[in-house]
N, C-alpha and C positions, 0 to 999 in steps of 0.2 A: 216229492216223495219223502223228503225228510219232516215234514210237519208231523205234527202228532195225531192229528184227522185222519193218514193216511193209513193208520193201525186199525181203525174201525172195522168189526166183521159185521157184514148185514146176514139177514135171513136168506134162502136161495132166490134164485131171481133178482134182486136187489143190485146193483152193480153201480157205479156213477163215474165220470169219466175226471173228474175235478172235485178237490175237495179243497177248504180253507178252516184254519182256524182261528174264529173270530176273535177282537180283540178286548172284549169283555163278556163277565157272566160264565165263564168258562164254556161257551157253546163253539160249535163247529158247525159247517153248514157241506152238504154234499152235494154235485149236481150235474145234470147234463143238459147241456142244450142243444137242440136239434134248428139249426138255423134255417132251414126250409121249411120245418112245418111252425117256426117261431115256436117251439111244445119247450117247456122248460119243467123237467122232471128233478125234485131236490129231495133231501132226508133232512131236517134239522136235529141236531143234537143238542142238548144241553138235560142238566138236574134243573127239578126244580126248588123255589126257595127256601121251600121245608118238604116234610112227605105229606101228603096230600095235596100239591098245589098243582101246577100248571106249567108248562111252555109255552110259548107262541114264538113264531117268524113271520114276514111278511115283504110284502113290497111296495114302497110308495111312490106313485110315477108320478106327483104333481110338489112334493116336498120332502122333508128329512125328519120329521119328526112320526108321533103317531097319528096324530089326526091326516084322515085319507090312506092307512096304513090298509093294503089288501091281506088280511091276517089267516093263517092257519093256526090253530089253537086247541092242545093236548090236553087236557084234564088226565093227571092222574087216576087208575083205575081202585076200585077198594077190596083189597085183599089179592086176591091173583087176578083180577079183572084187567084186559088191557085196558089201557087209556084212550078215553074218548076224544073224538076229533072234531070239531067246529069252526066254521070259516065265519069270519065278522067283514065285513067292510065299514070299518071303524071311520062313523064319520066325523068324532069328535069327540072331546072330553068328559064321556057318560061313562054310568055304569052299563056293563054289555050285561045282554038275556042270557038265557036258556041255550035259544031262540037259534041253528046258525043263520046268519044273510048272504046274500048270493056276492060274490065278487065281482067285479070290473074285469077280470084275467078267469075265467070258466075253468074251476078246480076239477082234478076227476081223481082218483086209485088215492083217495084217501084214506088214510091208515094209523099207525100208532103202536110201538111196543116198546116195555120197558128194556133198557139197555144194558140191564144187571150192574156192575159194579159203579157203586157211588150214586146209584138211585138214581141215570138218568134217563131221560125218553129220548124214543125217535120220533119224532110224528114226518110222514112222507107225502108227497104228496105229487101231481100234474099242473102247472098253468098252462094256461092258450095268453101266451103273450102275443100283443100286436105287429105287428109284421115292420118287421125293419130294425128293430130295440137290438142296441147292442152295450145300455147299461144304464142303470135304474138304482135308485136308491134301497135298500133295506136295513130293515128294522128288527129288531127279535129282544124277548122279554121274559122273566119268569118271573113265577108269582107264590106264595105260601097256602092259598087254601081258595077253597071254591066253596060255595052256597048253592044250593039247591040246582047245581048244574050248570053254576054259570062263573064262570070265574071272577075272583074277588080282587079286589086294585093291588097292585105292584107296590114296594116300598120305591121311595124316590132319593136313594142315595146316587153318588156319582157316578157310581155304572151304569145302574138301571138306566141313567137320563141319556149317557153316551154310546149307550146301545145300538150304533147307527154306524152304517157308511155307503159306498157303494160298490153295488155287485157290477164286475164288469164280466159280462156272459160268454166271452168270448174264451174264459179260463182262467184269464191272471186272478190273482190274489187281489183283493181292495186292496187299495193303498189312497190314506191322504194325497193330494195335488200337495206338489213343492210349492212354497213360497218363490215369486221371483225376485231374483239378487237387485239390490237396489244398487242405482246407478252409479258411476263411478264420479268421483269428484270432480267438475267439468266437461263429463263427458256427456251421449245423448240421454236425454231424459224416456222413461220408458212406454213403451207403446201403448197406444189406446185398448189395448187387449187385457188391461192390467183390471186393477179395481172397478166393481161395478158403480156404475155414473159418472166415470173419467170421460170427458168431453173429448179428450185427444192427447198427442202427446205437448209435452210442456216444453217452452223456446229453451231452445239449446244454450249454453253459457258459455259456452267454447269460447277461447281469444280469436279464434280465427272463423268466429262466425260473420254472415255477409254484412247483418246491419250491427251498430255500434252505440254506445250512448247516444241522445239525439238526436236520435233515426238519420243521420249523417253518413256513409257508404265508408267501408274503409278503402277503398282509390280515391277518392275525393280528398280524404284526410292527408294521402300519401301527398298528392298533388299543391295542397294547401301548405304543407310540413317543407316540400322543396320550393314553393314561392316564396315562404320568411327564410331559409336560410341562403337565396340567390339573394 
C-alpha cells in the first residue's frame, strides 16, 4: 500500500488486486491473477518518451530481453483521441507494422486511456496464460513518436535496455534473486545449485577432511605418526 502505484484511480470497473512500481522509465504495472482460470488481467502505466509517442508492456516466457517479447502496445492518440492499442509478438530485432500480430498468451478487453497528469497512458489489457505459470519475465518500453501507425524504435539509453525483470504472479513485487554468500575460508564449498554449468560442489579444504595430501587417510597417518615415535 505504500508504493506510489497504489495512488492510481482507474475508470469504473477497472479494479486490480496488486500493483508495483517498476524500477525504470517511471512505469507501474497493475494486475490480478486468477490462478484457476490462469487469466492474467494488468493496466500498464507509464508517459511516453515525448508527446506523441508510445508505451508498451509485455511478457517473455522463453527469455529477458525483447526478442519473443508478447507485447501490448499504446500509441498515443492525436488531439483528444484515446490511444491506440496493438499487440506484436515481437519475434526479433525489426521494425514492427501497422499491422497488430496475434500473441502466444490470447489478449482480450483491450483498451487505452490517457492518465492526465504528466502525459501518461494506461493501456489494459486480458492474457490466457498457460496453466500452472506462477512467474515469467517482463519487459515494457517507451518510445518518442510513431509513423504511419506504427511505432518508431525506442532510444537505447541505460533504462530503456534495463527495462526488464520478473513478474511473480502470485503478488509479490519483482525483486532481483540475492547473490549467494561465498563460502567461508575452509569451510564447504557451495552447492551445485550455484552458477549455471557448475558440475557439483567443489572438495572440501577443511583440516579435518577424510582424505589428505597424497590420498593417504588421516588414521593411517595417525598410525604411522605412533610407530616412529614408539
Amino acid at each position: 500500500a505504500s508504493a506510489a502505484c497504489a495512488s492510481e484511480k482507474f475508470p469504473a470497473g477497472r479494479a486490480y488486486a496488486t500493483c508495483e512500481d517498476l524500477p525504470k522509465l517511471g512505469a507501474s504495472l497493475h494486475w490480478t491473477y486468477d490462478a484457476s482460470k490462469s487469466s492474467l488481467s494488468v493496466a500498464f502505466v507509464a508517459a511516453p518518451a515525448a508527446p506523441g509517442g508510445w508505451v508498451a508492456w509485455g511478457l517473455n516466457p522463453t527469455g529477458e530481453g525483447m526478442a519473443r517479447t508478447q507485447a501490448l502496445v499504446a500509441l498515443a492518440g492525436s488531439g483528444s483521441a484515446a490511444p491506440t492499442v496493438r499487440t506484436y509478438n515481437i519475434t526479433g530485432y525489426v521494425p514492427l507494422g501497422k499491422a497488430s500480430t496475434p500473441l502466444d498468451f490470447p489478449a482480450t478487453d483491450l483498451a487505452a486511456d490517457a492518465a492526465g497528469s504528466g502525459g501518461k497512458i494506461r493501456v489494459y489489457g486480458k492474457l490466457q496464460l498457460r496453466k500452472g505459470m506462477k512467474a515469467v519475465n517482463q519487459v515494457w518500453q517507451v518510445g518518442a513518436s510513431s509513423t504511419g501507425g506504427a511505432p518508431d524504435k525506442h532510444a537505447f539509453q541505460a533504462d530503456n535496455l534495463s527495462a526488464k525483470s520478473k513478474l511473480v504472479l502470485a503478488g509479490k513485487a519483482s525483486e532481483a534473486p540475492s547473490p549467494a554468500p561465498a563460502p567461508e575460508a575452509g569451510g564447504p564449498a557451495a552447492s551445485s545449485g550455484g552458477a549455471a554449468g557448475d558440475s557439483g560442489a567443489a572438495p572440501s579444504k577443511s583440516p579435518n577432511a577424510a582424505v589428505v595430501a597424497g590420498g593417504v587417510s588421516a588414521p593411517a597417518l595417525l598410525v604411522l605418526a605412533l610407530v616412529g615415535f614408539l
